[in-house]
Each structure stands twice: as structure tokens, then as C-alpha cells.
C-alpha positions as CSV (number, residue, x, y, z in Angstrom):
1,X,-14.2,-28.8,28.6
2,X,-16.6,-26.3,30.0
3,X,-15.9,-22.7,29.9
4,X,-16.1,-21.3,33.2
5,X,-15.1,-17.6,35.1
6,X,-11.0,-17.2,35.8
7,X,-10.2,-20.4,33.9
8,X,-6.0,-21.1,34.0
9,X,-3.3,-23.6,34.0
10,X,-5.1,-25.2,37.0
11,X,-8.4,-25.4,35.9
12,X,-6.7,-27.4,32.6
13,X,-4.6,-29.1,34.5
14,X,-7.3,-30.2,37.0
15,X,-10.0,-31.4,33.8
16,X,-7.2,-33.8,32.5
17,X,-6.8,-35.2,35.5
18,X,-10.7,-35.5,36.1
19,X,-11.1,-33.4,39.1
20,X,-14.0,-30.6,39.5
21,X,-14.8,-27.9,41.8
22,X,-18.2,-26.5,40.8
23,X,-19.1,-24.0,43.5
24,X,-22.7,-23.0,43.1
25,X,-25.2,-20.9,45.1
26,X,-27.2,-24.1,46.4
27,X,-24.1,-25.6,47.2
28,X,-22.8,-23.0,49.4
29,X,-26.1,-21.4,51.0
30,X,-27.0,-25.3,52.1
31,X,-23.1,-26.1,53.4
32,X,-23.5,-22.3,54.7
33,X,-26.4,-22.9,56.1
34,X,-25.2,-26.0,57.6
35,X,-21.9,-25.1,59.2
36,X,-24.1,-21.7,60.3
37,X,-25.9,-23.8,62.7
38,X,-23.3,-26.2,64.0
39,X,-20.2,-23.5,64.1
40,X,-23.0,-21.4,66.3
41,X,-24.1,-24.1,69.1
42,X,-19.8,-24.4,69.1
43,X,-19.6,-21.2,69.9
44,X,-22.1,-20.9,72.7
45,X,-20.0,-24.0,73.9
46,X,-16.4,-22.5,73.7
47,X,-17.8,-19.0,74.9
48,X,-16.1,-17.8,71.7
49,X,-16.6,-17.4,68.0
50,X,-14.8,-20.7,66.8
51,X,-12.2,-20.9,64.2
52,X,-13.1,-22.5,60.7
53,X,-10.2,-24.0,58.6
54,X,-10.0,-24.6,54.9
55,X,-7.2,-26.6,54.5
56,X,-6.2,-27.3,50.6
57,X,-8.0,-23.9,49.7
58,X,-6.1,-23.5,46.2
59,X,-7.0,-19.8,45.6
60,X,-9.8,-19.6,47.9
61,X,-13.0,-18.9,46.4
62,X,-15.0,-21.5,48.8
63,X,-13.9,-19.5,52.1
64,X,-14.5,-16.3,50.2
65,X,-18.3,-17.1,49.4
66,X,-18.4,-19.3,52.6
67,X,-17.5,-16.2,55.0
68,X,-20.6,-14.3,53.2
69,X,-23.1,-17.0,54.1
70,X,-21.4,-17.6,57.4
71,X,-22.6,-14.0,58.2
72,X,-27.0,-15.2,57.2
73,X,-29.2,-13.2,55.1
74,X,-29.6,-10.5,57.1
75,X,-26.1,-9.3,57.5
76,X,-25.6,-10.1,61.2
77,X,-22.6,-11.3,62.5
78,X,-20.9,-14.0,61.5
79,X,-20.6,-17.2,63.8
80,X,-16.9,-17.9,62.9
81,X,-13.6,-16.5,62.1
82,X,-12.9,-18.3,58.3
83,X,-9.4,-19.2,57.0
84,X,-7.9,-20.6,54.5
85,X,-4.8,-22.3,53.7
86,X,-2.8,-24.3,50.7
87,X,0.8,-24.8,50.5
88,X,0.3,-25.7,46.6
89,X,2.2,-28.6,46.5
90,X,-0.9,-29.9,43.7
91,X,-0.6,-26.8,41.8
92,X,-0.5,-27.4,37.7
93,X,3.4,-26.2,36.6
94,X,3.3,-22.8,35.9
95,X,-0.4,-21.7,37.1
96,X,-1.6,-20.4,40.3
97,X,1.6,-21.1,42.6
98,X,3.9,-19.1,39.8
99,X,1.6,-16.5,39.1
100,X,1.2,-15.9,43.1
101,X,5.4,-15.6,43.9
102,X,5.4,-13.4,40.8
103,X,2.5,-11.1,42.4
């Protein structure tokens, strides 16, 4: 397996199993940039900033980078409120669901 930044029981439990997440900065600017537009003409819609969900977040890197390019290039507002949530049910034994009741 690859090395990669915060690597833990997960990410070894998760490349046995076959499953990847590989957040890069294309990835993210073009889903950014695509949720920027659609989240926006919502908002005009609802007369409100609408609410994005991340449901299945695991430790929530994707919202964290998402909220950045949520707010464009140019630091204005962003055009959504961004959550996430995981209840960690998929969580490898002894990885990121221990280590957050410990912490």
C-alpha cells in the first residue's frame, strides 16, 4: 500500500478491504466548484443559505476542504452551511471510533 498523510487502523483496514478515498485538489475545486453553483441558485430559491450534509463523513476531511472551496477564490461568502456526520458503525476495530471516545 501507498503511504499517505494521517495513515491508521482505518486507512489499513479500508486497503484490505479495497476501498479508497483519494481527496485531491482537482477533485475537490471541480465538486466545489460544482456544488458552488447549484447550492447558490438553491439558495436564491429558498431565500436562505441551504444546508449541505455529509452523511458517512468518517473523520471529515471532505467537508473540511469542501467548506474552503464552498467559500470561491476570492474569500467571499460561502453559499452553504456544511456538516458532517458518521455514526462509525464501518470503523476498523480499534481506529478512529476508539481513538475519538478516548479523546
Amino acid at each position: 500500500g501507498g503511504l499517505v498523510a494521517g495513515r491508521n487502523a482505518l486507512n489499513i483496514w479500508m486497503e484490505r478491504r479495497g476501498v479508497y478515498e483519494l481527496l485531491t485538489t482537482e477533485l475537490v475545486g471541480a465538486l466545489g466548484g460544482y456544488l458552488r453553483g447549484r447550492l447558490a441558485r438553491l439558495g436564491r430559491r429558498l431565500g436562505r443559505r441551504p444546508r449541505l450534509l455529509e452523511a458517512g463523513a468518517a473523520d471529515g476531511h471532505l467537508v473540511a476542504h469542501l467548506r474552503a472551496s464552498l467559500a470561491g477564490e476570492r474569500g467571499e461568502a460561502a453559499v452553504a452551511d456544511v456538516f458532517a456526520c458518521d455514526d462509525f458503525s464501518t470503523a476498523a476495530p480499534g481506529g478512529v471510533r476508539a481513538a475519538r471516545s478516548r479523546g
